[in-house]
LOMAR-295423 format. One record per residue (C-alpha): residue number from 1; x, y, z. Coordinates in nm, 2 decimals, padded with zeros to 4 digits. Each point is the difference from the previous one (the first is absolute). Last residue first. Layout:
<pts>
(NUM,(X,Y,Z))
...
</pts>
This chain:
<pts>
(139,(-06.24,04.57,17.39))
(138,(-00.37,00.04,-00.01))
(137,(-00.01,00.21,-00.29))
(136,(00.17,-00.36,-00.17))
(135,(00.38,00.06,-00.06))
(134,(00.18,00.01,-00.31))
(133,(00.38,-00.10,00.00))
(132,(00.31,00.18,-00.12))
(131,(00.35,-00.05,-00.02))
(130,(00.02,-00.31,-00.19))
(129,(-00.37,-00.11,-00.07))
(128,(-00.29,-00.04,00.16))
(127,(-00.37,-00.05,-00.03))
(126,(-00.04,-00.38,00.09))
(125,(-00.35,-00.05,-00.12))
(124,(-00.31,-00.03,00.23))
(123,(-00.25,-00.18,-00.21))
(122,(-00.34,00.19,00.03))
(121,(00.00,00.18,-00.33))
(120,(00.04,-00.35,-00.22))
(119,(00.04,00.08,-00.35))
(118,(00.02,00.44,00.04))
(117,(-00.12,00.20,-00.28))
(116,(00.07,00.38,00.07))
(115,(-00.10,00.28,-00.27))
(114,(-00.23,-00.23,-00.17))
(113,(-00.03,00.02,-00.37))
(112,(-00.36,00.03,-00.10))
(111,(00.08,00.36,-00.16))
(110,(00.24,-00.14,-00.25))
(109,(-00.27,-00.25,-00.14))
(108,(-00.22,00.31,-00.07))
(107,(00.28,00.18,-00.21))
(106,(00.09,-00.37,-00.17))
(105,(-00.35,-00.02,-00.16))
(104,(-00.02,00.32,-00.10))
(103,(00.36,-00.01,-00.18))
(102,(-00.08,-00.36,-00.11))
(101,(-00.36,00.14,-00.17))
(100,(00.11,00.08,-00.35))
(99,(-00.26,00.21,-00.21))
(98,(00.00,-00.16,-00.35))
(97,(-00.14,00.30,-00.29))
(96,(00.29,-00.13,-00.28))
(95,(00.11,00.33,-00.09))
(94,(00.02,00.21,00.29))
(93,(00.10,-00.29,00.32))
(92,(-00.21,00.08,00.24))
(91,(00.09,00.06,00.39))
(90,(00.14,00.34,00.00))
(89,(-00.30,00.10,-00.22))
(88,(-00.25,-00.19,00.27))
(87,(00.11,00.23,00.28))
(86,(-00.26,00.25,-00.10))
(85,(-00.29,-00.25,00.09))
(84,(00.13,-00.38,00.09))
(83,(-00.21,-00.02,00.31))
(82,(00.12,-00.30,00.21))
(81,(-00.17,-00.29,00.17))
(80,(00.25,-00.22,00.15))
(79,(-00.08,-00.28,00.24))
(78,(00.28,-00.15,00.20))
(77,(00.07,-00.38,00.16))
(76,(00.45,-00.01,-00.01))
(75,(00.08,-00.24,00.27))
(74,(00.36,-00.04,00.13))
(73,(00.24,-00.27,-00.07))
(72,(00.29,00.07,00.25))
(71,(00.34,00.01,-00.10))
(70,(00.23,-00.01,00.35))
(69,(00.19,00.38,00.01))
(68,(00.00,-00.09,00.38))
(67,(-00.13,00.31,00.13))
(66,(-00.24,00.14,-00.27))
(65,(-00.07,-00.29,-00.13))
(64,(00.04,-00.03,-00.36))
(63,(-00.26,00.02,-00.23))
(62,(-00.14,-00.22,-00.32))
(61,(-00.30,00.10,-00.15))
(60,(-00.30,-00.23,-00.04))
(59,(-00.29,00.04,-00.26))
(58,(-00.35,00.17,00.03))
(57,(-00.12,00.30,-00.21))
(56,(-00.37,00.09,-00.07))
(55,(-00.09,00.22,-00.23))
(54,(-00.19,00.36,-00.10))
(53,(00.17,00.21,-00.25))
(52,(-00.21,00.29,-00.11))
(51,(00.03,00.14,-00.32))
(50,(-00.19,00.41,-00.03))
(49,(-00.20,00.00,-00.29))
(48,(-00.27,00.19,00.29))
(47,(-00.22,-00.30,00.02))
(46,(00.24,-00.16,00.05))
(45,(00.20,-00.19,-00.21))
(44,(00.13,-00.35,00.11))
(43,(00.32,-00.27,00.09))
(42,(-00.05,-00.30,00.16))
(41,(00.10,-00.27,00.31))
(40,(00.20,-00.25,00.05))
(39,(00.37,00.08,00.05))
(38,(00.22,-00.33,00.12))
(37,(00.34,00.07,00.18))
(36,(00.23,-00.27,-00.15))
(35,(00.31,00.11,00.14))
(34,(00.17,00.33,00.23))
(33,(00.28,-00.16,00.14))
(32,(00.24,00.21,00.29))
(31,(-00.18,00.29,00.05))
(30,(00.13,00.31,00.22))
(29,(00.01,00.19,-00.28))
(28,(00.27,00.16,-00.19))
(27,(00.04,-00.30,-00.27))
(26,(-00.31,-00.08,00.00))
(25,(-00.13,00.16,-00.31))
(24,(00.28,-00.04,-00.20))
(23,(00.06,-00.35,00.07))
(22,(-00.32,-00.16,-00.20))
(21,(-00.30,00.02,00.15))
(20,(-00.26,-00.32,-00.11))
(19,(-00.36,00.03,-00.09))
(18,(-00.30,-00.25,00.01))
(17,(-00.30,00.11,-00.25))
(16,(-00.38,-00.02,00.02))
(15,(-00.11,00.37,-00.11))
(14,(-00.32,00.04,-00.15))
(13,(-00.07,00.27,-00.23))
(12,(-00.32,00.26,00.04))
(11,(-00.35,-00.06,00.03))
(10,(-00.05,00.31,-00.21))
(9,(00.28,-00.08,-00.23))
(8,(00.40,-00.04,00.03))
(7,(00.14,-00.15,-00.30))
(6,(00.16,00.32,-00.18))
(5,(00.19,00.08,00.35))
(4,(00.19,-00.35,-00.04))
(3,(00.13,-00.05,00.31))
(2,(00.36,-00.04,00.13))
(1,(00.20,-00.20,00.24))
</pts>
């Protein structure tokens, strides 16, 4: 996803997109589906020429549960609002003056991954296996 740099002005550009992560990306996460997350929001100058990203993202990703492996559709609800100042080179593309956003948008997404995402928490599962069992602390 990028943005034309050369079309940002005072009020800035307005971002209305929905955006997909391929394979790559997930691949060594504990997502299962990362699809149609929608990105409303825009992209400025401060007052300082500095870019600020400031956006909403919303969108389901697909999880497993942490005991069962079951996919479970879990909420994604985040606001970013980013200050694109030195890091803006690694970001923009030299001759054509885009900045792409995926890489920003998929380093906040990351951090909203639970550690632990459990279906139904108070079901007692049978926690056993050949040779070993877990017990409850009361056990």
């Amino acid at each position: 996803m990028f943005i034309d740099l050369a079309k940002v002005d005072e009020k800035g550009i307005i971002i209305d997109d929905t955006v997909s992560f391929d394979e790559s990306y997930i691949k060594k996460t504990p997502i299962k589906k990362l699809d149609n997350i929608r990105v409303k929001g825009r992209a400025y100058y401060s007052v300082t020429n500095e870019i600020i990203f400031d956006c909403d993202v919303k969108g389901i990703m697909v999880l497993e549960d942490t005991l069962t492996l079951e996919p479970v559709d879990y909420p994604l609800d985040i606001h970013i609002n980013e200050v694109l100042g030195d890091n803006t080179e690694e970001n923009v593309k030299n001759e054509s003056k885009t900045l792409d956003i995926i890489d920003i948008l998929w380093q906040n997404i990351v951090l909203e991954v639970p550690i632990s995402l459990r279906v139904n928490p108070e079901k007692d599962y049978n926690l056993k296996g050949e040779g070993w069992e877990l017990l409850k602390e009361e056990d």
